[in-house]
C-alpha positions as CSV (number, residue, x, y, z in Angstrom):
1,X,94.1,82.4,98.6
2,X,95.9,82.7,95.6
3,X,100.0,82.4,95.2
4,X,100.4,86.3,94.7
5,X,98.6,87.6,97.7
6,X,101.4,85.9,99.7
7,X,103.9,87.6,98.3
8,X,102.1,90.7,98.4
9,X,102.0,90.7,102.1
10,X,105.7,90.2,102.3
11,X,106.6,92.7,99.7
12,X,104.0,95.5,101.0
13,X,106.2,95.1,104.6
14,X,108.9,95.7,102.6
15,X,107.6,99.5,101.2
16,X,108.6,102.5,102.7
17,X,106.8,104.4,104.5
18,X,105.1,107.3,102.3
19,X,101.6,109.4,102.6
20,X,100.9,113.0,101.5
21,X,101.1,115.4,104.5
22,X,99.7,118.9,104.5
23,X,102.4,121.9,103.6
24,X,104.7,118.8,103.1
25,X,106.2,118.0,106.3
26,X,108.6,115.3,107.5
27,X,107.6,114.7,111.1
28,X,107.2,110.9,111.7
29,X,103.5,111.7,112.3
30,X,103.2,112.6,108.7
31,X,104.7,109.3,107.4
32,X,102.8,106.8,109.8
33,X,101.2,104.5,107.5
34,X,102.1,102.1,104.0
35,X,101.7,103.1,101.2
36,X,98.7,99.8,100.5
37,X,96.3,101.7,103.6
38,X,95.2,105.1,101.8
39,X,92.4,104.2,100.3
40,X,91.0,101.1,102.0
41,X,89.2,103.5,104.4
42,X,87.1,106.6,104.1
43,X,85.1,107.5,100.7
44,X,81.1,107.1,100.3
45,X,79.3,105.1,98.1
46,X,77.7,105.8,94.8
47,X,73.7,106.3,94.4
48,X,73.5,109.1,97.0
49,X,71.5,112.0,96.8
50,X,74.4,114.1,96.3
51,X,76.3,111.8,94.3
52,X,77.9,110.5,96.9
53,X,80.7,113.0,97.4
54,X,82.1,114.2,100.2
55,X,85.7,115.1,100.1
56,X,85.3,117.9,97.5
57,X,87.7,118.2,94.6
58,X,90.9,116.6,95.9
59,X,90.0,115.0,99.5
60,X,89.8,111.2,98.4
61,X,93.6,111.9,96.8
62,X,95.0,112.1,100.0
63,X,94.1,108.4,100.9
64,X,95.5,107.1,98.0
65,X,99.0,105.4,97.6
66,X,101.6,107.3,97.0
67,X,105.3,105.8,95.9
68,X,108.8,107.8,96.3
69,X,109.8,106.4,92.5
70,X,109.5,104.1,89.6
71,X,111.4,101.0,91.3
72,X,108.6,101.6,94.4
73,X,105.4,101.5,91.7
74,X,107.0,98.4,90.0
75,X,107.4,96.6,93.2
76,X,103.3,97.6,94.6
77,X,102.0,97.0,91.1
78,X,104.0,93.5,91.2
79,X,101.9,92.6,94.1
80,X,98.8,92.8,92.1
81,X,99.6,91.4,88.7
82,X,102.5,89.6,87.2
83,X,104.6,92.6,86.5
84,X,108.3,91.1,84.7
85,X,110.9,92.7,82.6
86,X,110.3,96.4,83.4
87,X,111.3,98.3,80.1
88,X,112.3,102.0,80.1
89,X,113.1,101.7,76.4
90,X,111.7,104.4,74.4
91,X,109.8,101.8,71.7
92,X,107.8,100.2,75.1
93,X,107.3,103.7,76.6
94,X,105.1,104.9,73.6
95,X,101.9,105.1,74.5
96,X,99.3,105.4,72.3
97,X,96.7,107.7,74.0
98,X,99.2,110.1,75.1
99,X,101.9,110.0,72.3
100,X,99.2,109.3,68.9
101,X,99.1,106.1,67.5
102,X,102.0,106.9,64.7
103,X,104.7,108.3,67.0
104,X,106.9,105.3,66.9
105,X,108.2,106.0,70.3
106,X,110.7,109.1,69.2
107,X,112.0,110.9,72.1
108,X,110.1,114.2,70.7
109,X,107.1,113.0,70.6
110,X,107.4,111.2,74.4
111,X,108.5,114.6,75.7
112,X,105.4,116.7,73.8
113,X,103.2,114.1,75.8
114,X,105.2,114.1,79.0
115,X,104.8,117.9,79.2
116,X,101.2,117.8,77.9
117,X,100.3,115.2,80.7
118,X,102.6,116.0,83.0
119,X,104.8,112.7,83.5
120,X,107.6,112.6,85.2
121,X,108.5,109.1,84.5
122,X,107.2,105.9,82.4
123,X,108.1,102.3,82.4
124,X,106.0,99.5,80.9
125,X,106.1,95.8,82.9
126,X,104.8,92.4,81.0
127,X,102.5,89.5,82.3
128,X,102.6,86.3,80.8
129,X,102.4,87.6,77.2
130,X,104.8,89.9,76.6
131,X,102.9,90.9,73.1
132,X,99.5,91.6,74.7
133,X,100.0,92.0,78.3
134,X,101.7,95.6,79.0
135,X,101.1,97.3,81.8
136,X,102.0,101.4,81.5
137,X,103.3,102.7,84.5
138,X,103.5,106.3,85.1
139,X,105.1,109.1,87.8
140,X,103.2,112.5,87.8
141,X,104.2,115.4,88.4
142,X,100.8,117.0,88.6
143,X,97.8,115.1,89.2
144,X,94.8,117.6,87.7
145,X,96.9,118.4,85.2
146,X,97.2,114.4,83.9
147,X,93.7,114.4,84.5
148,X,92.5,116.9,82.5
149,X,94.6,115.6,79.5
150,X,92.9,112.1,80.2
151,X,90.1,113.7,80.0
152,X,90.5,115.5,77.1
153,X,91.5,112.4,75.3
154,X,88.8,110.3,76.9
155,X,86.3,112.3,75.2
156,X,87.6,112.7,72.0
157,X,87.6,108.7,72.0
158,X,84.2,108.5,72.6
159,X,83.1,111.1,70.4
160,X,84.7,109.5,67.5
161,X,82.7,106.3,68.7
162,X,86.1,104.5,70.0
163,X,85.5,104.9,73.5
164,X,83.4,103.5,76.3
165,X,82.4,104.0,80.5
166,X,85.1,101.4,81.6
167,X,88.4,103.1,83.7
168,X,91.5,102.9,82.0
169,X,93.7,104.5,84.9
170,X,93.8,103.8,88.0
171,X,95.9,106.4,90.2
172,X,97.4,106.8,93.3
173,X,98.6,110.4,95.2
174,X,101.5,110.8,92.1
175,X,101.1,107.4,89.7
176,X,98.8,106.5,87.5
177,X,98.7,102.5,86.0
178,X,97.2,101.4,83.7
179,X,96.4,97.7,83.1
180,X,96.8,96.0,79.3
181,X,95.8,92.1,78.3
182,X,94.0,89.9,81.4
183,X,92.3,92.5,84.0
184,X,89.9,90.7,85.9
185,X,90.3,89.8,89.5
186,X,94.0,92.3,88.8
187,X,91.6,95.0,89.1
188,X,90.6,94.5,92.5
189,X,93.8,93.7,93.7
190,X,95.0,97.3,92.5
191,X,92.3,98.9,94.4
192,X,93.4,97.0,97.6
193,X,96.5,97.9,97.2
194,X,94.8,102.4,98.1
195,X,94.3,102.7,94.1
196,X,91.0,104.0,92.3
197,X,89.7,103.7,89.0
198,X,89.8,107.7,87.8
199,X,86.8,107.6,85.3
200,X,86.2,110.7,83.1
201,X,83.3,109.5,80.8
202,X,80.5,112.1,80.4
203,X,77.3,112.1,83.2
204,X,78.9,109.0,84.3
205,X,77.8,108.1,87.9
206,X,79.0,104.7,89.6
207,X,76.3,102.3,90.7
208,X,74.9,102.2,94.2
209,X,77.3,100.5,96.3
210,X,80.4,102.0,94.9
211,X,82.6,105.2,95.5
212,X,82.1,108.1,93.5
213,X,84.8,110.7,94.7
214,X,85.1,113.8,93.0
215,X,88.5,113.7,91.3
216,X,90.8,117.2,90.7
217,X,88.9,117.7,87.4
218,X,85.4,118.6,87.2
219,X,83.6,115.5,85.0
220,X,85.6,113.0,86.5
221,X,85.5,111.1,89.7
222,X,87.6,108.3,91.9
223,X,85.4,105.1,92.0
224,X,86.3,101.0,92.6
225,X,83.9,100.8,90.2
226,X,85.9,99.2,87.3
């Protein structure tokens, strides 16, 4: 067992309590849980004869993680992958797909992509190379609505022959992360932590053996198919 999944048990203790609860109540019954248990449970596996969906549009979000802010995500994510020197600066926090590739991190073009994705909040973490090892971090505000412009932008990479099938995002309830440099065994550390992979290539379908949740946008799905 590898160094980090120690700590992850001890810091995963440490996280407040916090699921999604229908009309948004408070009662204790609503918060019973951690925030690592979502999605370890529950979905269906790819290959079915329905695609393996079952939750409809929405269901398989309510298992995922879900954090109460940015200090919260860096502290989960930093059970999964070495996740140092969190950076709100604006010159860390411009991200490519979202802001264009020339944006140079002004605070006008941030805010056109926050309100075209609907992000609350961003912060980037570094691994072990600070030059190609960023990890974006990302509060939402609405979840189909980031989806949507994900998917949007997905496509538009792949129809200019940039893009390919592999998930870039992988989302709880009201975060999305995604993972830059090294991925690797990283990725399957996210998932157990109640992450999926959001996946919005066209006619994609995960293989047999994996989830395949319909996600809030029609085209994509919620897999641990990475």
């Amino acid at each position: 067992m590898r160094t980090k999944h120690v700590f992850a048990i001890t810091a995963l203790l440490a996280l407040s309590v916090t699921t999604a609860g229908c009309g948004g109540s408070d009662n204790a019954a609503d918060k019973k849980g951690s925030e690592t248990s979502a999605a370890k449970n529950g979905g269906t596996s790819g290959g079915d004869g329905d695609g393996g969906k079952s939750d409809g549009a929405g269901g398989a979000e309510l298992r995922l993680a879900k954090v109460s802010d940015m200090d919260r995500l860096v502290q989960l994510i930093g059970t999964a992958t070495l996740c140092e020197d969190m950076s709100r600066n604006a010159e860390d926090i411009d991200f490519s797909d979202i802001d264009g590739d020339s944006s140079g991190g002004t605070a006008a073009t941030t805010a056109e992509g926050d309100k075209t994705w609907s992000i609350k909040e961003r912060a980037a973490c570094y691994g072990e190379s600070r030059a190609d090892n960023v990890h974006r971090l990302i509060l939402i505000k609405n979840m189909a609505q980031f989806q949507a412009a994900y998917k949007a932008q997905h496509e538009a990479e792949i129809k200019a022959g940039d893009g390919d099938s592999r998930a870039d995002y992988f989302i709880g309830q009201n975060f999305a992360v995604k993972l830059n440099g090294i991925r690797g065994s990283d990725e399957e550390d996210l998932l157990g932590l109640g992450l999926l992979a959001l996946n919005c290539t066209p006619n994609y379908t995960p293989p047999a053996n994996f989830k395949n949740e319909q996600a809030l946008v029609d085209g994509c799905v919620l897999t641990d198919a990475t």
